[in-house]
C-alpha positions as CSV (number, residue, x, y, z in Angstrom):
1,X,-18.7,20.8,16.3
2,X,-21.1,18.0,17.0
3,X,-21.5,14.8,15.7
4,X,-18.2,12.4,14.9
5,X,-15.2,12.4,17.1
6,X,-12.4,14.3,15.6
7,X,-9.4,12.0,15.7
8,X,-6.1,13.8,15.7
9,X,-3.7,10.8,15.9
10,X,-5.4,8.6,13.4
11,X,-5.6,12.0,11.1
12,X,-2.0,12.2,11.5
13,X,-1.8,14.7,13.8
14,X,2.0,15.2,15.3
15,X,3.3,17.2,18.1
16,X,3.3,21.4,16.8
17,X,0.0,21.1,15.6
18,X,0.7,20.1,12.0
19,X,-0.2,16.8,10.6
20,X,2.2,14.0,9.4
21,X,1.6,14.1,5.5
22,X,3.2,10.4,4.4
23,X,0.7,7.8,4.6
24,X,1.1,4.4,6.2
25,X,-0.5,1.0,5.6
26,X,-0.2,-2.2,7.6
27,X,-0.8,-5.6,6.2
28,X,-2.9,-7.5,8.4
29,X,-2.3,-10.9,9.7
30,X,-2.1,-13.6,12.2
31,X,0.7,-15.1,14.6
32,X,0.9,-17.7,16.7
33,X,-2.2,-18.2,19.0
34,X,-2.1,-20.9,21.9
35,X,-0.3,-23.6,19.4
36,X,-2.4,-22.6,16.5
37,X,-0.9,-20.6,13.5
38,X,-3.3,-19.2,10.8
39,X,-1.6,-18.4,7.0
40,X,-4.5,-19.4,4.4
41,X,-6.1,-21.4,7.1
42,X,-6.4,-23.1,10.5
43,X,-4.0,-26.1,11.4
44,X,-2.7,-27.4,14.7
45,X,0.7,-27.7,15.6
46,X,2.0,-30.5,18.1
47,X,4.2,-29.6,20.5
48,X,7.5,-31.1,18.9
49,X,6.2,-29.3,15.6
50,X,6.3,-25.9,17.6
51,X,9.6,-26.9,19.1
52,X,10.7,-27.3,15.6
53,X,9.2,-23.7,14.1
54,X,10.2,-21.7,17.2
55,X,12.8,-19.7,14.7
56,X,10.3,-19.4,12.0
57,X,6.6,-18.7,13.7
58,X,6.1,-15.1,15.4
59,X,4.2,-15.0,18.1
60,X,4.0,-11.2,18.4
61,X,0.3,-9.6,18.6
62,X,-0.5,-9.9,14.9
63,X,-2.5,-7.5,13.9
64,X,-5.7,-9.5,13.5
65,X,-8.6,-9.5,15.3
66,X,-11.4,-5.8,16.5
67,X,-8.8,-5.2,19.1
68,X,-5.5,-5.0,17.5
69,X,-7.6,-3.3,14.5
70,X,-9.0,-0.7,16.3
71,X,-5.1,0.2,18.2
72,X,-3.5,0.4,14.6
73,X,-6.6,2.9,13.1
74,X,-5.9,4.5,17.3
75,X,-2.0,4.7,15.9
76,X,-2.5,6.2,12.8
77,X,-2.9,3.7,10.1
78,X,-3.9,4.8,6.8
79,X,-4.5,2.1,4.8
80,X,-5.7,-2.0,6.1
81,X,-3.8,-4.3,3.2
82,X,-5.0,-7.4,3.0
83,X,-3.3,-10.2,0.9
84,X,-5.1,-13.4,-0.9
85,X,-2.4,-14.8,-1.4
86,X,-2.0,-15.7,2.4
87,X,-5.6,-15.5,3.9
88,X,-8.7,-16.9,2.8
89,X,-11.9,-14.4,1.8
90,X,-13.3,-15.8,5.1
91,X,-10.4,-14.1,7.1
92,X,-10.1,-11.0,4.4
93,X,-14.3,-10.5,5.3
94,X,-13.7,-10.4,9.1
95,X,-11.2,-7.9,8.9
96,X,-13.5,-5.6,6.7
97,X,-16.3,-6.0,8.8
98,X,-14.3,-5.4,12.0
99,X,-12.6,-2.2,10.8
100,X,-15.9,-1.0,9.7
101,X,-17.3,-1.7,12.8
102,X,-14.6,-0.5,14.5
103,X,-15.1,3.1,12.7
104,X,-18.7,3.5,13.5
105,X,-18.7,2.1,17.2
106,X,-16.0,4.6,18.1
107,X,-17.9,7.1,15.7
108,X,-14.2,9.1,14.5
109,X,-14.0,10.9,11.5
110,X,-11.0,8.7,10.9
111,X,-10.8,7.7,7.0
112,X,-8.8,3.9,7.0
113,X,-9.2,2.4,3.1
114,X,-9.1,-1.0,2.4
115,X,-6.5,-2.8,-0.1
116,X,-6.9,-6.6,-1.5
117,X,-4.0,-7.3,-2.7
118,X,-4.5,-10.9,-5.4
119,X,-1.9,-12.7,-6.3
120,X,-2.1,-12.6,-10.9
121,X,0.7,-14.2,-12.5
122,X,3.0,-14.6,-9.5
123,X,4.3,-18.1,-9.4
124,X,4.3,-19.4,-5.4
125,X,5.1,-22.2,-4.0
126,X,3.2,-24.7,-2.5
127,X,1.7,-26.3,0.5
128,X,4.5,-27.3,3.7
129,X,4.0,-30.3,5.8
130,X,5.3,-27.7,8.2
131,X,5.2,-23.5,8.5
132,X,8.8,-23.4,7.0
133,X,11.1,-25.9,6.5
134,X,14.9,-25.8,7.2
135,X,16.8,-26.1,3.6
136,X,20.9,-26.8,3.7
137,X,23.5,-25.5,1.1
138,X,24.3,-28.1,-1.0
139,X,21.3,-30.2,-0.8
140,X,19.6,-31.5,-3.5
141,X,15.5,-30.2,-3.8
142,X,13.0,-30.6,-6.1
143,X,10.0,-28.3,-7.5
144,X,7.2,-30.7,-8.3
145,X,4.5,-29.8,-10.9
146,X,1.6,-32.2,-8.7
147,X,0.1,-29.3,-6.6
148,X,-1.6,-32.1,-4.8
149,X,1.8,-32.6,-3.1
150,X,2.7,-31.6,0.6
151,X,6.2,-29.8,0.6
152,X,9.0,-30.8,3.2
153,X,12.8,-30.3,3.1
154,X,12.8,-32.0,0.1
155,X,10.2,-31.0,-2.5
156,X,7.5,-28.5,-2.4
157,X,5.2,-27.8,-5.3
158,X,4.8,-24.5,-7.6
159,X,1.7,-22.9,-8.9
160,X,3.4,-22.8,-12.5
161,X,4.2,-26.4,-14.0
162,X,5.1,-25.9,-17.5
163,X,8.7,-26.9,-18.9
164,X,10.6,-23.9,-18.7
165,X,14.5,-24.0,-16.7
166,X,16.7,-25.8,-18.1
167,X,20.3,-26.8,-16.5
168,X,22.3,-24.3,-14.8
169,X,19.3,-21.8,-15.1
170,X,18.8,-20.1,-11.4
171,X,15.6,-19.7,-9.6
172,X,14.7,-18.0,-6.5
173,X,12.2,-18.3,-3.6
174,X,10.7,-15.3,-1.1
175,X,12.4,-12.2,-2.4
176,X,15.4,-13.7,-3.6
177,X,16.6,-15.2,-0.1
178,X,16.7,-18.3,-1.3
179,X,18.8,-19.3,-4.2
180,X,18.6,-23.0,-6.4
181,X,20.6,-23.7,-9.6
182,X,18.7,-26.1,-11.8
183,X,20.4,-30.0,-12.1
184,X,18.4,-32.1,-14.2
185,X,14.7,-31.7,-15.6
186,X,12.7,-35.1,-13.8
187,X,9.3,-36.0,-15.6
188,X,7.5,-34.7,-12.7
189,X,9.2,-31.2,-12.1
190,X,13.2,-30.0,-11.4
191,X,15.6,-31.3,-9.3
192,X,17.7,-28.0,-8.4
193,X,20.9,-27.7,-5.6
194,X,20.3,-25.4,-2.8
195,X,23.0,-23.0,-3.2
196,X,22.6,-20.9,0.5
197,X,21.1,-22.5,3.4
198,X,17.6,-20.7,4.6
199,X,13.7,-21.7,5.5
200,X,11.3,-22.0,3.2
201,X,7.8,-20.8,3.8
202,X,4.6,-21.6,2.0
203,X,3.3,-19.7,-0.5
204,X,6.7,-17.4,-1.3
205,X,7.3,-15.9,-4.6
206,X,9.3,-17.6,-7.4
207,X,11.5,-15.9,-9.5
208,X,13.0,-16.9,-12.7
209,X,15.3,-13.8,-13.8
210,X,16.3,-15.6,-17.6
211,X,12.5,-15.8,-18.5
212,X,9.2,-13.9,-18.9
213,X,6.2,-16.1,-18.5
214,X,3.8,-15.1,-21.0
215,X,1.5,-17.7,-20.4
216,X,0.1,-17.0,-17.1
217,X,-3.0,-14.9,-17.4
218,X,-3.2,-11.6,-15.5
219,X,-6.1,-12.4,-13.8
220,X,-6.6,-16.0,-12.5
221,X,-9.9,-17.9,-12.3
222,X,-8.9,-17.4,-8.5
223,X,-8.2,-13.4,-9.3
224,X,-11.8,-12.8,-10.8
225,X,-13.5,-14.5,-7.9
226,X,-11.2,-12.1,-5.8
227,X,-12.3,-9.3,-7.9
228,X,-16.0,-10.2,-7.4
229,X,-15.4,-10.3,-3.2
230,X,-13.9,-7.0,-3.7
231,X,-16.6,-5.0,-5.5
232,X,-19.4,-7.0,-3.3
233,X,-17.7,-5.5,0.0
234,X,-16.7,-2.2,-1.7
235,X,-13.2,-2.3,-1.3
236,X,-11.2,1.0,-2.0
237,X,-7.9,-0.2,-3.4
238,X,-6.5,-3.6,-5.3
239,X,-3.4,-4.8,-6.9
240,X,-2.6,-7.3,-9.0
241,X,0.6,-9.0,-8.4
242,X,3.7,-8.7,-11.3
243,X,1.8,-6.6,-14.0
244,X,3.5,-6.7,-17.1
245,X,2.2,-4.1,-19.2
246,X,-1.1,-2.4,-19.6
247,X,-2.6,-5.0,-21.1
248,X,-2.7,-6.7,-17.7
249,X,-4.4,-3.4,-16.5
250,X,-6.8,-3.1,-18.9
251,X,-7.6,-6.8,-18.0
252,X,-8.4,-5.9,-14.3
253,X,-10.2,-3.0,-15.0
254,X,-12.7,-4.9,-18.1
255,X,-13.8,-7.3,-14.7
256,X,-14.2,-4.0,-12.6
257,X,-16.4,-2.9,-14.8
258,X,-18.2,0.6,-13.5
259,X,-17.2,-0.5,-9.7
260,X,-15.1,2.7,-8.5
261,X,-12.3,0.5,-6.8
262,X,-9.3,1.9,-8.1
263,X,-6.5,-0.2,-9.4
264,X,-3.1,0.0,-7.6
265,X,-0.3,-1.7,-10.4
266,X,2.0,-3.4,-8.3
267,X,5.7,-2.9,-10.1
268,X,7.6,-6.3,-9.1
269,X,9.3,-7.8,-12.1
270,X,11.7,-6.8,-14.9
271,X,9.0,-6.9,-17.4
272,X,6.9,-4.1,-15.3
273,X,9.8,-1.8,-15.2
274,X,10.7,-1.8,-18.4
275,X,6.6,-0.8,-19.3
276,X,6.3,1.1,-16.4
277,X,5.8,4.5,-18.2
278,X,2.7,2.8,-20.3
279,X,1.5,1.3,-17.0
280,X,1.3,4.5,-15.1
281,X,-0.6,6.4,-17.5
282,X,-3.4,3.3,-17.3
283,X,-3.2,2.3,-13.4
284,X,-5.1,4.8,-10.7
285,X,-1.6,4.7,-8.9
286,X,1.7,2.6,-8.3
287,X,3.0,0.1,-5.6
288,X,6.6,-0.7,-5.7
289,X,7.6,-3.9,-4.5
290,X,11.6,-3.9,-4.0
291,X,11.7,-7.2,-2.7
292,X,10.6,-9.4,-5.9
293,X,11.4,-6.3,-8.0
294,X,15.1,-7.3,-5.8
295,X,14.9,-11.0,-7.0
296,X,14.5,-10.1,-10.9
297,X,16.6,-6.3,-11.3
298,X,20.3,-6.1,-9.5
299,X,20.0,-4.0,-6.4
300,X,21.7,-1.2,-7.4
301,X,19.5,-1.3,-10.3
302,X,16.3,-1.2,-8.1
303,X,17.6,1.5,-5.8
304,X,18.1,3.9,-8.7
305,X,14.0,2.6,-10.5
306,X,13.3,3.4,-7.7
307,X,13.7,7.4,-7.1
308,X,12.3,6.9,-11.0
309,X,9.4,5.6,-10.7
310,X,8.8,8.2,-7.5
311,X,9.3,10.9,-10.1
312,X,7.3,10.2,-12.7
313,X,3.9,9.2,-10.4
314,X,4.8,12.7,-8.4
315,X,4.3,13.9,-12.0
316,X,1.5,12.7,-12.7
317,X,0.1,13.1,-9.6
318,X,-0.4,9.3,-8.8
319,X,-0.7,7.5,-5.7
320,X,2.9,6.1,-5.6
321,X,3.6,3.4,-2.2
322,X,7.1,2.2,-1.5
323,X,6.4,-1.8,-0.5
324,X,8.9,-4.3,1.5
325,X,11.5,-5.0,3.7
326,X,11.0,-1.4,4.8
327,X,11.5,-2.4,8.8
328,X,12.1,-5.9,8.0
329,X,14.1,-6.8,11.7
330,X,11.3,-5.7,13.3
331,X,9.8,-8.8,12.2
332,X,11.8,-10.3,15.8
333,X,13.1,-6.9,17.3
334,X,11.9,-3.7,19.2
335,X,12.9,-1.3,16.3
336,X,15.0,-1.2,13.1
337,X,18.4,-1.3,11.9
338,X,19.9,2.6,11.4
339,X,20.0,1.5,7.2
340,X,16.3,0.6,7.6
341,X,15.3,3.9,9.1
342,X,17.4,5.8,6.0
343,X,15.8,3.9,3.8
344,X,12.0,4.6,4.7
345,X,13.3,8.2,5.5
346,X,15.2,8.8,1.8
347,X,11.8,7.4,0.6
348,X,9.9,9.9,2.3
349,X,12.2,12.7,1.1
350,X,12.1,11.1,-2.6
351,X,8.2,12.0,-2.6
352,X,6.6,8.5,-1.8
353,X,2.8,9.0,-0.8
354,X,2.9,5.9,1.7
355,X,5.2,3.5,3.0
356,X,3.8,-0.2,3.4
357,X,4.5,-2.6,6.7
358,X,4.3,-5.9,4.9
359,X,5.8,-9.2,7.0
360,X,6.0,-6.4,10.3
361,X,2.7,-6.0,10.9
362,X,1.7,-9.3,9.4
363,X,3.4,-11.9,11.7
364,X,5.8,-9.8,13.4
365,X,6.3,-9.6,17.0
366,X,6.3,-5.8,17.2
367,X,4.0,-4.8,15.1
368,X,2.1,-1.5,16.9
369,X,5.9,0.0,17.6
370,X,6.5,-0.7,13.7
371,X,3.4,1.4,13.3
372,X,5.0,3.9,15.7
373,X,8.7,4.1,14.8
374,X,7.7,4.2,10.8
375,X,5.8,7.6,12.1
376,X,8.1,8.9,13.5
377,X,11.4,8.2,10.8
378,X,8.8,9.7,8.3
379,X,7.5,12.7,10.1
380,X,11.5,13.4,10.8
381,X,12.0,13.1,7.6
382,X,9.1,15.7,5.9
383,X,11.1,17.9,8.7
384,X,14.0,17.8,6.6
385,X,12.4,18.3,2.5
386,X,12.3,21.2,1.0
387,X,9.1,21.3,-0.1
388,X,8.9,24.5,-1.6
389,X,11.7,23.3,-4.0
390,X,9.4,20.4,-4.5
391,X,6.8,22.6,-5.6
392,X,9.3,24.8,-8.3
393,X,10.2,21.1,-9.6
394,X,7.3,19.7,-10.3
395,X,5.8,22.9,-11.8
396,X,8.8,22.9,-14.8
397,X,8.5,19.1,-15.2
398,X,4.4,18.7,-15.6
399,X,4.2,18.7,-19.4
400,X,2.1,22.0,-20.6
401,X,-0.7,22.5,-21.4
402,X,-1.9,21.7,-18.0
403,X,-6.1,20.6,-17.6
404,X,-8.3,23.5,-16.0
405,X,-8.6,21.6,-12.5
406,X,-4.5,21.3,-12.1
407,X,-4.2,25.1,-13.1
408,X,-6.3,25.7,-10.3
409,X,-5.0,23.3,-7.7
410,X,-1.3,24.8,-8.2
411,X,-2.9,28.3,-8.0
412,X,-4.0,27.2,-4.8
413,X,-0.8,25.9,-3.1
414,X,0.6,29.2,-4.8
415,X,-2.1,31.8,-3.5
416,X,-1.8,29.8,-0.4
417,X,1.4,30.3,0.5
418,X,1.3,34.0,-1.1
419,X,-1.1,34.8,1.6
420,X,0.1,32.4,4.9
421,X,-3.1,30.8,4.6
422,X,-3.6,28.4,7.7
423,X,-5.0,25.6,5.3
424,X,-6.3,24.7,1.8
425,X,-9.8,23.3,1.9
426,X,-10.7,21.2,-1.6
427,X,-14.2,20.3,-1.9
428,X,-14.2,17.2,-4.3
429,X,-16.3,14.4,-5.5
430,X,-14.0,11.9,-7.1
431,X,-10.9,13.0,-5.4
432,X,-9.3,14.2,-8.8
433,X,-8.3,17.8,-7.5
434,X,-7.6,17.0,-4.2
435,X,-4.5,14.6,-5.6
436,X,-3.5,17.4,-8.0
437,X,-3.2,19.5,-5.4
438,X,-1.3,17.3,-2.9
439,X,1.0,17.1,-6.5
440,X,2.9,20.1,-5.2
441,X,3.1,19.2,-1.8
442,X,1.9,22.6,0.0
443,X,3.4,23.0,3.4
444,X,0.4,23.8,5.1
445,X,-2.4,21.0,6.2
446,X,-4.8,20.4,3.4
447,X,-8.3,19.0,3.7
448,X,-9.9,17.0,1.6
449,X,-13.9,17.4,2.0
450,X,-16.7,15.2,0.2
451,X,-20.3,13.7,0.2
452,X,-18.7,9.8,-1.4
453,X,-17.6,7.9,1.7
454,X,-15.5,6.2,-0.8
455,X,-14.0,8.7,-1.8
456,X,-12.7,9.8,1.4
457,X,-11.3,6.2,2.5
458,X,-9.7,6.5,-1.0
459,X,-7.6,9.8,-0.4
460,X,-6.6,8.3,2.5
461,X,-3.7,7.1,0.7
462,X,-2.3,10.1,-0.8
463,X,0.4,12.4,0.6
464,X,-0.7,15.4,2.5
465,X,-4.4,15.3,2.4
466,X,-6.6,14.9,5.7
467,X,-9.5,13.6,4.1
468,X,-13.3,14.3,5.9
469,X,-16.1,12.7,4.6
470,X,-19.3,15.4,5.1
471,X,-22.6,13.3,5.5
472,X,-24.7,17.0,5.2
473,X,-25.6,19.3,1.8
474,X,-23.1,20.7,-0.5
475,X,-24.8,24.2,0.8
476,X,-23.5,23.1,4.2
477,X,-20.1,21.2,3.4
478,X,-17.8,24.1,3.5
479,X,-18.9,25.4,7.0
480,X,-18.7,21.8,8.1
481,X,-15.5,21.2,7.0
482,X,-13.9,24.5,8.1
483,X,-15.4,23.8,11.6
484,X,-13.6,20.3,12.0
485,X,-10.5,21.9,10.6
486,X,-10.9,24.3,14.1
487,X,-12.0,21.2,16.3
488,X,-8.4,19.6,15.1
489,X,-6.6,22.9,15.4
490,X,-5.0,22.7,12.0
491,X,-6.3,26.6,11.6
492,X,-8.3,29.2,14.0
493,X,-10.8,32.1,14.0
494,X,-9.0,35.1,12.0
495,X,-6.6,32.6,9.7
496,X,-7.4,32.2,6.0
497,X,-8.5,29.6,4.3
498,X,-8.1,28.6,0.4
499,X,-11.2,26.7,-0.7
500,X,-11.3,25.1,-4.3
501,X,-14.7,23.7,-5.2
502,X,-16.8,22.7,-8.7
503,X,-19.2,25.9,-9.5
504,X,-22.7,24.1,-10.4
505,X,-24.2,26.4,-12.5
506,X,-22.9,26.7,-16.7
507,X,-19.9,24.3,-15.9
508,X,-19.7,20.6,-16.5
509,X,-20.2,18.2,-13.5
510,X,-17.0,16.8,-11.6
511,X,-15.0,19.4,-12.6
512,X,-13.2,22.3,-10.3
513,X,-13.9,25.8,-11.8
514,X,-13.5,27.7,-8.4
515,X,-10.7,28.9,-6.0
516,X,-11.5,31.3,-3.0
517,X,-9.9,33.2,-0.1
518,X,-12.1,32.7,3.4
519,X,-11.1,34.2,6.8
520,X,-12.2,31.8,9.5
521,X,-15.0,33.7,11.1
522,X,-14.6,33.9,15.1
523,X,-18.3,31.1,15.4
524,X,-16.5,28.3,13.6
């Protein structure tokens, strides 16, 4: 095959030949540089001020910068998440443009999508005099509505002012690791006691279990600008932070307009869960967030929501990523804690499409053997699912009638297996039938083939598919496609293929009306 470099390891490729099907995505971010530490932007550190941080600031690799880029896409990252609430668009356009660059210089057929993740209605809070500050149990704080205030141990601002707590309410700060009971309302904010000692960080989440903010729009003035960066750079994926319904949604996709970014709804309040049903019929797929989801639902609670929300997007056939404090010591150590690794693998085995490296790859000080160690627990764990109980399961649960292009899809998985075909090929446009068919997780290496480059950094994210974006003719994209199936070895001269395409004569445009049998002739 001539032309790109076929890329086994960043197209999952494993040892036996077969391909690791879960899909992983790395936030990117910066550490600690030569007494310099970049969050939302540039600010210099004396010497007693790094002294001070040294438990707080990583000084690990990061994961910004062409370099450390190009050795996560080189390790077998799926998806580049990128989150406004910590970087500036500045920062968020250098990583585009040097993944981008990345990908053509080293000319792989390696598909790496690109997630914005914005902040909506979270409420944060504010700006430190310092990275993080040390808080003590038993000390008294205060949560200032002047967001022109510079937080220390004291005081830090929040992005939401209006009178809300009252005393003895509780409130909580970065996933629920720091707890504060309300004292006394002040004219200017709340003056709370800090009931477990902890640092404080800019810009963490606030939660407020005993309320739903109604007032905070689901798409700040901040958002739409965000929105507007997104669609100008052609950005794959974004999320909005604590959706509440599908109103919120609907919102994000009236600003989208006809862009063909697809909406991820990030599930990480009370409020989301209970709508999630509604939500998941609306968003192109689901992100759940058990940390802030943690801070708002009891943890048993989330656990079970959990397997539930895996259920219903595998349903579906939705895009469904399991988000935070998936490898969370490896943040400050060389791999994770035994509970860690179950977690991320029971995830796996639950039917999660990806698995997201949030503060690990952001800041952390291991971040290319969190890459490594979260491909491994998952390929260990697709070892150990039975997928072809999988497949009987979700064929009773889809609701019936079924559409024309999912009839076909799970013929395919079905005649594929009937016949030990080597690999199901799906020609698509959209990606529509190539998610239905990665719905019932065949066991055998499925590729993904079309003429959209978006397309093909989009399916990127979902379970199972290898996608390969064909830059020749439909007449040609089946040969093409079959030929870098050979180059990777996922299949060889005399095996079988199962091809599902759209028939473009008498049938309506971006639809699949087609499933075939092809033996891989001895030239590919």
């Amino acid at each position: 095959m001539t032309g790109p470099r076929a890329h086994p390891r960043a197209l999952h490729r494993r040892d036996g030949g077969d391909v690791l099907r879960t899909k992983i995505c790395c936030t990117i971010g910066k550490a600690l540089r030569s007494g310099v530490i970049l969050v939302s932007a540039p600010m210099i550190l004396t010497r007693h001020q790094i002294t001070y941080s040294a438990r707080c600031v990583f000084a690990g690799p990061a994961s910004y910068g062409y370099d450390n880029i190009g050795k996560l896409i080189e390790g077998g990252m799926n998806v580049a998440r990128l989150n406004l609430s910590h970087c500036t668009l500045e920062v968020a356009e250098t990583v585009i443009s040097d993944m981008r660059r990345y990908l053509k210089d080293t000319n792989t057929t390696a598909q790496v999508a690109i997630w914005l993740d914005l902040n909506g209605p979270k409420v944060r809070t504010g700006k430190l005099a310092q990275p993080e500050v040390y808080l003590k149990a038993g000390d008294e704080f205060t949560f200032v509505n002047d967001d022109s205030v510079i937080g220390d141990n004291t005081k830090v601002t929040s992005t939401y002012t209006k009178e809300l707590l009252k005393v003895g309410d509780k409130l909580y700060v970065d996933d629920g690791l720091l707890s504060f009971t309300v004292k006394e309302r002040l004219p200017h904010g709340i003056l709370c006691s800090v009931d477990n000692s902890g640092y404080l960080g800019e810009y963490k989440g606030i939660n407020m279990p005993s309320y739903v903010i109604e007032e905070l729009p689901a798409v700040s003035g901040k958002d739409a600008l965000d929105i507007s960066f997104a669609m100008k750079h052609n950005v794959d994926f974004i999320t909005v932070s604590c959706i509440r319904s599908l109103e919120d949604i609907q919102e994000v996709r009236l600003l989208l307009g006809n862009s063909k970014t697809k909406v991820l709804a990030k599930i990480e309040n009370k409020r989301g869960l209970d709508n999630f049903e509604d939500i998941l019929k609306t968003a192109d797929g689901i992100v759940i967030d058990r940390g802030y989801l943690g801070a708002e639902v009891d943890v048993e609670i989330v656990t079970m929501e959990q397997k539930r929300m895996i259920m219903l997007a595998n349903i579906m056939g939705k895009s469904v990523m399991v988000a935070n404090q998936m490898f969370e010591s490896m943040k400050t150590n060389p791999r994770p804690t035994r509970s860690e690794a179950a977690d991320t693998a029971n995830a796996v085995m639950d039917g999660a499409d990806g698995l997201v490296l949030s503060a690990e790859t952001a800041i952390g000080n291991y971040v290319f053997e969190a890459l490594d160690v979260m491909r491994r627990v998952a390929a260990q764990a697709e070892k150990n699912t039975n997928y072809l109980d999988f497949q009987v399961k979700m064929t009773r649960s889809v609701p019936k009638p079924i559409s024309v292009s999912e009839s076909i899809a799970s013929s395919a998985v079905l005649t594929a297996s009937q016949v030990n075909a080597a690999i199901i090929i799906v020609v698509t446009e959209l990606g529509g039938t190539a998610r239905l068919v990665a719905k019932y997780r065949p066991q055998i290496p499925v590729i993904a083939a079309t003429l959209v480059p978006q397309t093909a950094r989009q399916l990127a994210a979902t379970f199972g598919l290898v996608p390969y974006f064909h830059d020749g003719t439909d007449a040609s994209v089946i040969q093409e496609t079959v030929q870098f199936a050979v180059e990777l070895g996922l299949c060889k001269p005399g095996d079988i293929a199962v091809i599902t395409s759209g028939q473009s004569v008498g049938f309506l445009e971006g639809t699949t009306t087609q499933m075939q049998l092809y033996t891989i002739p001895g030239s590919a």
